[in-house]
C-alpha positions as CSV (number, residue, x, y, z in Angstrom):
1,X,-121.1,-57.8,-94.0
2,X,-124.1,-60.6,-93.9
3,X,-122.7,-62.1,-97.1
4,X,-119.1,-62.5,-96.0
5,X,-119.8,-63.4,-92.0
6,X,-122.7,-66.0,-93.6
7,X,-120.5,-67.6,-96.2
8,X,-117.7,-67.8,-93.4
9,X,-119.9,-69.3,-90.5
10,X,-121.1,-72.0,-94.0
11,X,-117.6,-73.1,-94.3
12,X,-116.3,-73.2,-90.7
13,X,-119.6,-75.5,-90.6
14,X,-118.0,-78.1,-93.1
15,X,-120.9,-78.2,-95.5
16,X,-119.9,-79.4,-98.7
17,X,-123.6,-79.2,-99.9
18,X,-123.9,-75.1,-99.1
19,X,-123.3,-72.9,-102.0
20,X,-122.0,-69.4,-101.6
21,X,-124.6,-67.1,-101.0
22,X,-124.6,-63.8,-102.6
23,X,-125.8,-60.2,-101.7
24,X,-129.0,-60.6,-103.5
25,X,-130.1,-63.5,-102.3
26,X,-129.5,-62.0,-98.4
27,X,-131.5,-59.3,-99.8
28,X,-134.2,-61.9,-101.1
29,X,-134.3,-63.7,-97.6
30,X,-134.7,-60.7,-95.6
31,X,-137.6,-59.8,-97.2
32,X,-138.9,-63.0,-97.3
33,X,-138.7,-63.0,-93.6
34,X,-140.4,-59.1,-93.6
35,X,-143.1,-60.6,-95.5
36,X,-143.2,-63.8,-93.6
37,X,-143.9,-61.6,-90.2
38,X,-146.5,-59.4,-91.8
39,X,-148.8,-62.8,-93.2
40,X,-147.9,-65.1,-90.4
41,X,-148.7,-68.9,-91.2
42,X,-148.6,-71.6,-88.3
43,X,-144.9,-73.3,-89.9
44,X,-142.9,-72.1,-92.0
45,X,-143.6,-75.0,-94.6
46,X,-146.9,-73.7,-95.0
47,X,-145.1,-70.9,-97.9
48,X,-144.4,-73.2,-100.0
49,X,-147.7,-75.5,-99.7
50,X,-149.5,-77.2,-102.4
51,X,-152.8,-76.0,-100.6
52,X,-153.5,-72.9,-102.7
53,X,-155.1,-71.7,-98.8
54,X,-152.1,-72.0,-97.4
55,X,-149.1,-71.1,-100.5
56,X,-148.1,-67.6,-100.5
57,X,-146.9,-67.0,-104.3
58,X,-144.4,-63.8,-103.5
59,X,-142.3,-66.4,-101.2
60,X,-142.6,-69.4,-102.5
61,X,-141.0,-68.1,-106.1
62,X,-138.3,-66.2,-104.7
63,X,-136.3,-69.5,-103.5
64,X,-137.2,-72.9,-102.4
65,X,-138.0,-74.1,-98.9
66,X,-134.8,-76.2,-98.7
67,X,-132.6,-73.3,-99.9
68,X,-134.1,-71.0,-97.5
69,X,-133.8,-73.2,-95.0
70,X,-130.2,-73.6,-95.6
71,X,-129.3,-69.8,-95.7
72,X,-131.3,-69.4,-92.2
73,X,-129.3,-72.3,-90.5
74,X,-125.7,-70.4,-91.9
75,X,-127.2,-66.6,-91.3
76,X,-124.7,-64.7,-89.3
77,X,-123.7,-61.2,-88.8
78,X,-120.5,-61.6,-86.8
79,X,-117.4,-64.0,-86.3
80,X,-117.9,-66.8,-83.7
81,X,-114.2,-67.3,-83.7
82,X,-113.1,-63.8,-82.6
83,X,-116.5,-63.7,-80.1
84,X,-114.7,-62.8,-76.3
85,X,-115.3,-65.4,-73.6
86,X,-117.9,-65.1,-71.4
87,X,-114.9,-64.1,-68.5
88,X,-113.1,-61.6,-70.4
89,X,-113.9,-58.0,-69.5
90,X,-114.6,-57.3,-72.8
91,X,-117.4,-59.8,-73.0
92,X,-120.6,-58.5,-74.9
93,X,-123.7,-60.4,-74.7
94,X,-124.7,-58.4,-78.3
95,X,-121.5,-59.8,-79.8
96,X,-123.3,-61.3,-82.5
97,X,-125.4,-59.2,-83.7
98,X,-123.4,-55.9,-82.7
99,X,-122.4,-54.7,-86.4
100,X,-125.9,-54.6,-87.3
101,X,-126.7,-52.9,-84.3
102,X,-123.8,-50.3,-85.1
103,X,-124.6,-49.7,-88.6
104,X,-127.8,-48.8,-87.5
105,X,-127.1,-46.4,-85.0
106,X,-124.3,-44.7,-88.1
107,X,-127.4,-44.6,-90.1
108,X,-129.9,-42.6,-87.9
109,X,-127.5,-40.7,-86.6
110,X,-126.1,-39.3,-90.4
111,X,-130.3,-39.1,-91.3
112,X,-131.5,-37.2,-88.1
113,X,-132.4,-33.9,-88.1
114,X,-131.9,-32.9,-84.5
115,X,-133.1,-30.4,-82.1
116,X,-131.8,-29.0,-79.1
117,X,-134.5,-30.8,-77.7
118,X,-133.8,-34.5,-77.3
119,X,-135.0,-37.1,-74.9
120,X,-133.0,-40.0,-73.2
121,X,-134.5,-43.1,-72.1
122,X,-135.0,-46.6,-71.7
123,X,-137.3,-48.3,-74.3
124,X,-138.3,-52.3,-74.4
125,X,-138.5,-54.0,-77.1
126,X,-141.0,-56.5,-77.0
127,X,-139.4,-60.6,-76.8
128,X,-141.2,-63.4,-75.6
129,X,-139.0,-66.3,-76.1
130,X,-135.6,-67.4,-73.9
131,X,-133.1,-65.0,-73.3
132,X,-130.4,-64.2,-70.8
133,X,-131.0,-60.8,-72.2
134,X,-134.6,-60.6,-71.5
135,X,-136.3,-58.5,-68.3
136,X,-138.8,-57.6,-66.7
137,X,-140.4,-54.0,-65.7
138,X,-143.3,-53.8,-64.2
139,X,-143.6,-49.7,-65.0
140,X,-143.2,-50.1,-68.6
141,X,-146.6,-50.5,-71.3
142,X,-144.3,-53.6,-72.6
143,X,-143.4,-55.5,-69.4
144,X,-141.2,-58.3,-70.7
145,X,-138.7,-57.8,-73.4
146,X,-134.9,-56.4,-74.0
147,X,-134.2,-53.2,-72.1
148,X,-132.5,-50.4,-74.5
149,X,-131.2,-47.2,-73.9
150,X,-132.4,-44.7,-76.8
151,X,-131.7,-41.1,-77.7
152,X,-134.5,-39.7,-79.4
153,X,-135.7,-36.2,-81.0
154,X,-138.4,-34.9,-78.4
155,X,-140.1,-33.0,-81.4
156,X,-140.4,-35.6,-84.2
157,X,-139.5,-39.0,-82.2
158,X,-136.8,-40.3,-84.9
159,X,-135.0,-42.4,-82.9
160,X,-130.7,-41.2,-83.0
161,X,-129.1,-44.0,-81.1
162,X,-129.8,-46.8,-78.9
163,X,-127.6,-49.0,-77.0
């Protein structure tokens, strides 16, 4: 799905220069970007310094700053030219990112081991930047963020669905 929607989105963008990107480099890149969250560096340069302070060997030899730079500017998860207009009543706000968000949910959901006790609820998941998206609740231990509704097992917490 990231392959195919990526290498689509690379040539609606008319860039003779991109290369087809394969399953193993999306694989490569989102572990790079795992990685990248866990050792946080001021820029994203920094990976791929000369500075042996600052050069993170794991990143910096799975693919070059230019090419990783190239395959975040074409990463996409969903068809911009089938996205509903903003008017339509079928308009979702998660359009882009919605079949990652729905293969998720398939894959809890076929892994849980539910109870007869489950919990519904809003959760928050913590955002700081710009987003239409984004709220605010006062009530909540994370006060700023994207409001979710989540089905969860009361007994182990595994999380079942969200939405």
């Amino acid at each position: 799905m990231i392959v195919t929607q990526t290498n689509l989105y690379a040539s609606q963008c008319n860039d003779q220069n991109c290369e087809q990107v394969s399953a193993t480099e999306i694989k490569a890149l989102l572990s790079m970007i795992i990685q990248m969250g866990i050792h946080k560096l001021p820029c994203i340069e920094h990976y791929w310094s000369s500075d042996p302070l600052l050069h993170v060997v794991e990143i910096a030899e799975t693919m070059t700053l230019k090419r990783f730079q190239k395959l975040m500017k074409y990463l996409h998860l969903n068809d911009n030219a089938n996205m509903p207009n903003r008017n339509d009543d079928n308009y979702d706000k998660l359009y882009k990112i919605r079949p990652l968000l729905d293969y998720i949910n398939v894959k809890c959901q076929t892994n849980a081991k539910n109870t007869h006790s489950q919990s519904i609820d809003e959760c928050m998941i913590k955002f700081k930047g710009r987003s239409t998206l984004k709220q605010y609740m006062h009530m909540k231990p994370i006060k700023r963020g994207f409001k979710v509704w989540a089905r969860a097992d009361s007994h182990s917490g595994y999380l079942t669905k969200q939405d």
